[in-house]
N, CA, C and O of each residue as an XYZ file, in Angstrom:
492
protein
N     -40.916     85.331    -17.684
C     -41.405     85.876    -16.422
C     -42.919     86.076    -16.533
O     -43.335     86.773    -17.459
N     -43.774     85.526    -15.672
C     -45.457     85.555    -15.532
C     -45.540     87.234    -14.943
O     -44.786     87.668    -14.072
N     -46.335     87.828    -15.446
C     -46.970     88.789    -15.620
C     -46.973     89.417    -13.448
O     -46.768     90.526    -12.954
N     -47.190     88.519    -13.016
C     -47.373     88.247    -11.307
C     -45.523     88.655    -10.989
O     -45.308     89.458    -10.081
N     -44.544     88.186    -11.610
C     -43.115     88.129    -11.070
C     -43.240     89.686    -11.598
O     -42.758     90.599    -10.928
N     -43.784     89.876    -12.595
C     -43.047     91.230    -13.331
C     -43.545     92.437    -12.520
O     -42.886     93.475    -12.452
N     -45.022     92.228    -11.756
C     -45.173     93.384    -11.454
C     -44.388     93.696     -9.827
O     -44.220     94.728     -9.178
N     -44.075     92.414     -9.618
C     -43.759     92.155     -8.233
C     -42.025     92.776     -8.384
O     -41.308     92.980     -7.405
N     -41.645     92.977     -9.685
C     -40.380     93.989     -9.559
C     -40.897     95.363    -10.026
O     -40.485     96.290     -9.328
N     -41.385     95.571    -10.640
C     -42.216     96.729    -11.074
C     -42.482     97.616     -9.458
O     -41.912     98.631     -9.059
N     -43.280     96.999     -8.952
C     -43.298     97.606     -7.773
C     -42.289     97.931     -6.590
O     -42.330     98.799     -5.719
N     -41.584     97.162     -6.803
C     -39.786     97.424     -6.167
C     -39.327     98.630     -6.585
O     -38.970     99.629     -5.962
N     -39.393     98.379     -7.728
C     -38.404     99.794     -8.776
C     -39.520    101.029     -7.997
O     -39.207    102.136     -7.560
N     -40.824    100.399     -8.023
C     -41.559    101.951     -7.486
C     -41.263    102.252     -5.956
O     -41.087    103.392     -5.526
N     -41.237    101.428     -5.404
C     -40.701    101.475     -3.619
C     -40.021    101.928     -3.569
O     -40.088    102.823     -2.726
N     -38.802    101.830     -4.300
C     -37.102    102.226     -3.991
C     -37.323    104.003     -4.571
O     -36.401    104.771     -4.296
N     -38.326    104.463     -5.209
C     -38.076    105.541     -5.915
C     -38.871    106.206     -4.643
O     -38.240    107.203     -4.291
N     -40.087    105.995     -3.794
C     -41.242    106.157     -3.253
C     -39.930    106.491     -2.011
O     -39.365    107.580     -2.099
N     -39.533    105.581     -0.969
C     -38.657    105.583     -0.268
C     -37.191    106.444     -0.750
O     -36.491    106.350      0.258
N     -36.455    107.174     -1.719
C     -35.905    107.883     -1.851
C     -36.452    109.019     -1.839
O     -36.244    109.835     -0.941
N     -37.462    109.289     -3.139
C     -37.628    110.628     -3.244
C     -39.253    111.004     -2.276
O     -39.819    112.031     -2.650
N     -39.924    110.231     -1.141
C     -40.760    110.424     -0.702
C     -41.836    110.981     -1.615
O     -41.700    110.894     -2.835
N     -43.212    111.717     -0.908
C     -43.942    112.108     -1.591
C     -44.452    114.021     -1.896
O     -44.252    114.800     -0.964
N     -44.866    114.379     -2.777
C     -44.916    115.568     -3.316
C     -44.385    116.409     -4.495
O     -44.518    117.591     -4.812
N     -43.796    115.455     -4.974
C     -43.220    115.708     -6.307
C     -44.211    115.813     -7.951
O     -45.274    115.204     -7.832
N     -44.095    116.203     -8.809
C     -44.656    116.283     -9.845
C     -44.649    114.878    -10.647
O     -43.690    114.122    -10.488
N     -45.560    114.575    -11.385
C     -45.583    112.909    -11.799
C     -44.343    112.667    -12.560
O     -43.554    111.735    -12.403
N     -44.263    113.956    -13.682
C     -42.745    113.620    -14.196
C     -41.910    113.348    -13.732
O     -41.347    112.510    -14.436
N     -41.220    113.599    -12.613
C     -40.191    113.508    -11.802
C     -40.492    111.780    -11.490
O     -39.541    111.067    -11.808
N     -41.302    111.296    -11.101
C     -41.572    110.256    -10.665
C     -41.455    109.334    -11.756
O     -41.061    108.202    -11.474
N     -41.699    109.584    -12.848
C     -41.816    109.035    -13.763
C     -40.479    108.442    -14.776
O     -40.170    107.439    -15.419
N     -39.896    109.938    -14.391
C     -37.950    109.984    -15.214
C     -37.154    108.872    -14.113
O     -36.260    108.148    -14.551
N     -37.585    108.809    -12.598
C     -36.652    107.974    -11.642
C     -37.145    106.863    -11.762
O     -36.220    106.052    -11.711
N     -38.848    105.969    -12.000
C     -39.329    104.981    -12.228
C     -38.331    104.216    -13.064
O     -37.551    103.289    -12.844
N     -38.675    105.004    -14.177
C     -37.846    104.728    -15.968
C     -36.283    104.196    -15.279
O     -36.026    102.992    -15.299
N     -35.281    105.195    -14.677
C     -34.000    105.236    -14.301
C     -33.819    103.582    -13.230
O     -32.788    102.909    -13.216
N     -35.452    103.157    -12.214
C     -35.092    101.737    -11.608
C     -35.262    100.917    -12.562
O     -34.535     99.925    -12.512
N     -36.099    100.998    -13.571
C     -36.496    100.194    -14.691
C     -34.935     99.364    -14.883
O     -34.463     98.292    -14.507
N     -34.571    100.278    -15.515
C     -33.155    100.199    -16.394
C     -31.724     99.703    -15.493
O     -30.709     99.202    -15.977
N     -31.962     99.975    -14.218
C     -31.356     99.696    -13.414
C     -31.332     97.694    -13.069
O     -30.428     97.002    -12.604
N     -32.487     97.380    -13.462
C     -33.183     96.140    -12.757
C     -32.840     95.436    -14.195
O     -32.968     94.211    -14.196
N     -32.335     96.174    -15.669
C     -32.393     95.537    -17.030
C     -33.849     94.999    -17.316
O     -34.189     93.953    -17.868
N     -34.672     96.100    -16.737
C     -36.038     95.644    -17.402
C     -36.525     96.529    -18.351
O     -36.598     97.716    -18.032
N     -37.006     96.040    -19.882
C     -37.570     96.637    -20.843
C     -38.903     97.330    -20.485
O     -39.755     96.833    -19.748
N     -38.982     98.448    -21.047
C     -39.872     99.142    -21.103
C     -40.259    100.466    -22.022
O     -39.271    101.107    -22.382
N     -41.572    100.988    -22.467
C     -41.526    102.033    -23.246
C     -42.392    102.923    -22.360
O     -43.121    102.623    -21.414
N     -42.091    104.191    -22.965
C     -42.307    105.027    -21.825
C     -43.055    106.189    -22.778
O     -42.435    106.565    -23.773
N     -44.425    106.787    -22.487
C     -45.253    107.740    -22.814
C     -45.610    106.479    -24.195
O     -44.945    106.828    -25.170
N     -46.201    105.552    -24.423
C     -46.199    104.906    -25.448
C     -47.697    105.304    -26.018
O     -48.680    105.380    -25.281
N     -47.721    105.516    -27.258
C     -49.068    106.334    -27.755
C     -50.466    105.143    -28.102
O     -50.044    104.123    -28.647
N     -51.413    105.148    -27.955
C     -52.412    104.723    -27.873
C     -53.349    105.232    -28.761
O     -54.141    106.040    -28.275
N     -53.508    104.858    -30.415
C     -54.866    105.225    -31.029
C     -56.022    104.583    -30.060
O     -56.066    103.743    -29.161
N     -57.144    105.648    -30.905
C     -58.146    105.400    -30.720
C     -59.006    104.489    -31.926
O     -59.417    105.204    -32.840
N     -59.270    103.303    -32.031
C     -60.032    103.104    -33.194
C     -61.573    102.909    -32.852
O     -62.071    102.648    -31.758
N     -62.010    103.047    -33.717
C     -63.878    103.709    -33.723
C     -64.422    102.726    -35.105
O     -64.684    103.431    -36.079
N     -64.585    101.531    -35.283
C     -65.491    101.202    -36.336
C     -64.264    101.408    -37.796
O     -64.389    102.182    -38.745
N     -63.309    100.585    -37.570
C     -62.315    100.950    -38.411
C     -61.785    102.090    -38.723
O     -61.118    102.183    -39.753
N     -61.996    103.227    -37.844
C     -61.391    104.444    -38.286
C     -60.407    104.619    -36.851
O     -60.946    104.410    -35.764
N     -59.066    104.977    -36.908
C     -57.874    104.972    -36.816
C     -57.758    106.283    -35.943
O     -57.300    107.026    -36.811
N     -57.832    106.844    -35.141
C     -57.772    108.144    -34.447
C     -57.197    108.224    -34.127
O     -57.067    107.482    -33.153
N     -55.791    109.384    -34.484
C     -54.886    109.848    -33.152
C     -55.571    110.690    -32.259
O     -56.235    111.467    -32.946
N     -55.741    110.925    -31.015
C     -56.319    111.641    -29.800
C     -55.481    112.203    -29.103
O     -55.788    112.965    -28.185
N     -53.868    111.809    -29.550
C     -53.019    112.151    -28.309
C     -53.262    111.064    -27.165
O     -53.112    111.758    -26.159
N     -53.540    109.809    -26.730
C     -53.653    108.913    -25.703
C     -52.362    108.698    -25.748
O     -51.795    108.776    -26.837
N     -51.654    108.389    -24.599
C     -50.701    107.844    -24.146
C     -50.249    106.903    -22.736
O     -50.281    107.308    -21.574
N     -49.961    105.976    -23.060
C     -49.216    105.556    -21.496
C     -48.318    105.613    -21.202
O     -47.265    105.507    -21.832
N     -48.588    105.861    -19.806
C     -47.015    106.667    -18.902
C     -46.106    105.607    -19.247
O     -45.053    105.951    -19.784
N     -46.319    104.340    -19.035
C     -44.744    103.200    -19.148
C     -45.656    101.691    -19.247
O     -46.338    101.161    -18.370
N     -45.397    101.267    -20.570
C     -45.834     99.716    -20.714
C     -44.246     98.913    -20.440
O     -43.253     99.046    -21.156
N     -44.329     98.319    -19.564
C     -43.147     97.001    -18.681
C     -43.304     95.771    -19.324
O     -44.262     95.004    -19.224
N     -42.065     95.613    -20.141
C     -42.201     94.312    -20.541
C     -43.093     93.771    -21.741
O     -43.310     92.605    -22.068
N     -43.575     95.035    -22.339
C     -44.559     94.527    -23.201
C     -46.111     94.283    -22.786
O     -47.079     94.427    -23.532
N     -46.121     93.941    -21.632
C     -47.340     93.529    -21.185
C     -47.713     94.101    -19.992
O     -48.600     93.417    -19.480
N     -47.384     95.181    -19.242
C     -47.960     95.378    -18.074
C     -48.001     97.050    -18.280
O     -46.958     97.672    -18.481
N     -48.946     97.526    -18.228
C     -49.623     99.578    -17.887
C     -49.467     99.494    -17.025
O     -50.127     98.932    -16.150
N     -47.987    100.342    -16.965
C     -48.130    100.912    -15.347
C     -48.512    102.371    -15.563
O     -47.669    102.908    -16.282
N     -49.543    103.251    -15.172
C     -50.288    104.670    -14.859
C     -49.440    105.089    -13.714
O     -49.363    104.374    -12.715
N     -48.705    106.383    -13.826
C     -48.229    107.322    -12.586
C     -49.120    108.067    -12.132
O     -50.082    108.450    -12.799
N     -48.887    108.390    -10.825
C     -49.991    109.606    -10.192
C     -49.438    110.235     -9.211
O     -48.871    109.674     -8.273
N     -49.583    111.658     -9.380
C     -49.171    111.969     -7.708
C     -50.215    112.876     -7.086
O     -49.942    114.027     -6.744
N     -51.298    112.389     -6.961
C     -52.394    113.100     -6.720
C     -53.303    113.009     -5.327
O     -53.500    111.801     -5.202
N     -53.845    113.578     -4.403
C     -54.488    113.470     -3.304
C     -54.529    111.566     -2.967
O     -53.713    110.831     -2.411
N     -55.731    111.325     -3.537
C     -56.458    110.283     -3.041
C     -56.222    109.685     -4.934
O     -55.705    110.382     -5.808
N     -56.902    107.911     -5.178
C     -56.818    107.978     -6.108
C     -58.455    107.723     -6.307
O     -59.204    107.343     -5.408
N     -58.862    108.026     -7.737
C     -60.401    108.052     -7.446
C     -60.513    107.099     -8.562
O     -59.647    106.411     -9.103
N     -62.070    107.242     -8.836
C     -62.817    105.931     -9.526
C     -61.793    106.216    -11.183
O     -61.117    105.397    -11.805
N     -62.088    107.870    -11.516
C     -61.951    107.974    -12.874
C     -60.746    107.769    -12.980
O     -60.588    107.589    -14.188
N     -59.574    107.660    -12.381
C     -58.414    106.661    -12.284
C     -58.067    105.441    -12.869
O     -57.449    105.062    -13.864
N     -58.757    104.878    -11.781
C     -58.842    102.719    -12.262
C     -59.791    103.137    -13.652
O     -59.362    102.672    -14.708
N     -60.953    103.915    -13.727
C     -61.119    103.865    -15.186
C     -60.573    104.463    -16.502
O     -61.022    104.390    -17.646
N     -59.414    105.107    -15.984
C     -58.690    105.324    -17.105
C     -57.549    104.085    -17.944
O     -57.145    103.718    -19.048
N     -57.430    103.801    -16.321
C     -56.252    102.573    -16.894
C     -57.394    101.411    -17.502
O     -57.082    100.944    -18.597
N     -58.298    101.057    -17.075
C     -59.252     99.908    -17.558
C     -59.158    100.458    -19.145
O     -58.558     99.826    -20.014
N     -59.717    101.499    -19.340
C     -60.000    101.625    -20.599
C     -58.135    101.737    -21.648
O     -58.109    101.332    -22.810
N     -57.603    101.972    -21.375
C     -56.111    101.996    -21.650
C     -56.177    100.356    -21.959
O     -56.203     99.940    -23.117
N     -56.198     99.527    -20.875
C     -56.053     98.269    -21.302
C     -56.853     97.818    -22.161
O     -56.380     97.018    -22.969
N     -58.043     98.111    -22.249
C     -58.919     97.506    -23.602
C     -58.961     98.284    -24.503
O     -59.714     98.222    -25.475
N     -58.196     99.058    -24.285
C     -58.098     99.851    -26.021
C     -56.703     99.260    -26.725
O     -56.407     99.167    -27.916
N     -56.029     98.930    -25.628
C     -54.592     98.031    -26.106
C     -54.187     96.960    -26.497
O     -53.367     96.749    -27.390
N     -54.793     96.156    -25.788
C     -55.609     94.339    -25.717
C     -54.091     94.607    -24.801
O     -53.248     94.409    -25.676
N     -53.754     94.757    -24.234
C     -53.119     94.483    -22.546
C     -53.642     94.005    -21.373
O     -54.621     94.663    -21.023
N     -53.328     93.017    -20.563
C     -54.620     92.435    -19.260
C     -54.347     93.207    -18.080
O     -55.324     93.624    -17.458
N     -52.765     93.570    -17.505
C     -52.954     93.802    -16.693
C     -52.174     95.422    -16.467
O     -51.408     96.128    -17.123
N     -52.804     95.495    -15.286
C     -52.399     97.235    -15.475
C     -51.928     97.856    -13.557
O     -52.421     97.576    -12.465
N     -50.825     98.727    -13.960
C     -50.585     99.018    -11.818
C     -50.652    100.791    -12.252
O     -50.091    101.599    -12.993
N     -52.048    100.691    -10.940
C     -52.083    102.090    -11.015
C     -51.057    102.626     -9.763
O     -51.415    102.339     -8.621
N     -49.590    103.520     -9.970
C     -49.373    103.846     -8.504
C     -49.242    105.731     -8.503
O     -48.743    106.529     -9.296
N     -49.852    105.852     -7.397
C     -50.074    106.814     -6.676
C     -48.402    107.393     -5.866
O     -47.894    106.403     -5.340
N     -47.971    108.007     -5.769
C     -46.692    108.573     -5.138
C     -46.870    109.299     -3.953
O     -46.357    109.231     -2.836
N     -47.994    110.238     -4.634
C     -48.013    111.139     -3.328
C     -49.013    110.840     -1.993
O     -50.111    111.324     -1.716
N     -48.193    109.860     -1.294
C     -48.876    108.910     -0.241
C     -47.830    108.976      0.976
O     -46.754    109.534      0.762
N     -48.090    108.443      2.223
C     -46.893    108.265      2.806
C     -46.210    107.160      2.599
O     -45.003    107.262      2.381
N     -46.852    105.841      2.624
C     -46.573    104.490      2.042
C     -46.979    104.172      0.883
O     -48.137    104.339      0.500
N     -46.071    103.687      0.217
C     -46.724    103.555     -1.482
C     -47.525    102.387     -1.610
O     -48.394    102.446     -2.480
N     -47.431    101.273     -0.906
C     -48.742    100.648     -0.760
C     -50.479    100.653     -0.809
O     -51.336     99.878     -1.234
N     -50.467    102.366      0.076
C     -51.611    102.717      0.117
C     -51.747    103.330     -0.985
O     -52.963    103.425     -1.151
N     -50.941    104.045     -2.272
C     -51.112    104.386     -3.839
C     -50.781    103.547     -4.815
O     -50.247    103.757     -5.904
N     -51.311    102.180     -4.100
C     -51.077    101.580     -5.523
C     -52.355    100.229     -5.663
O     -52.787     99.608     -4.691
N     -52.786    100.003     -7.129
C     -53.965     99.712     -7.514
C     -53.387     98.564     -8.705
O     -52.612     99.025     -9.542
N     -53.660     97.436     -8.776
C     -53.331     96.437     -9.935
C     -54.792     95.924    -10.557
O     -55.536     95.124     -9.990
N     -55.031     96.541    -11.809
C     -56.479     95.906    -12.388
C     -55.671     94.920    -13.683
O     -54.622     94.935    -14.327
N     -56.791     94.184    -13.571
C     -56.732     93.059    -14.557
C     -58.101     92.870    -15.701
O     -59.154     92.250    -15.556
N     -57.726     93.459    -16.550
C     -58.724     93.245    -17.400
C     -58.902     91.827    -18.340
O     -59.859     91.709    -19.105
């Protein structure tokens, strides 16, 4: 499956959760029902997956994590926050190049249409 099919269910699993549980919920919540379409659809995924930091060969744990890598290859970032802002898309940018991952879906929940909370960067 090309990276393009995967997110194009990725974002289903987020619709169907967006359209059940609407918006205003806490990211976790969003995050445990994401995981639950994941699995539903038999799509692999890891979920809170930890992210060193390396610096010039030195190895840093920081505590970084991503909410859910799909498939091996796709950061998907949860949010359920107002608006989504710059330091957002630059969190996931930097997530992906600290990972060597290309592509990344930022989605937003707390929206009325999840369309309008959701962001796909490609690094």
């Amino acid at each position: 499956m090309r990276d393009s099919e995967l997110t194009d269910v990725i974002i289903g699993a987020a619709i169907d959760v967006h359209k059940f549980l609407g918006s205003g919920l806490l990211e976790s919540a969003y995050e445990e029902c994401f995981c639950h379409e994941l699995n539903l659809r038999n799509v692999e995924y890891e979920r809170q997956k930890p992210l060193p930091l390396i610096y010039k060969g030195l190895k840093l744990d920081c505590g970084y994590r991503m909410d859910v890598v799909v498939g091996g290859r796709v950061v998907v970032e949860l949010k359920s926050v107002d608006k989504i802002c710059p330091i957002h898309e630059a969190q996931l940018l930097t997530y992906l190049k600290l990972s060597g991952y290309r592509t990344g879906l930022l989605l937003n929940f707390n929206v009325h249409v999840l369309k309008d909370g959701l962001r796909r960067l490609v690094f």
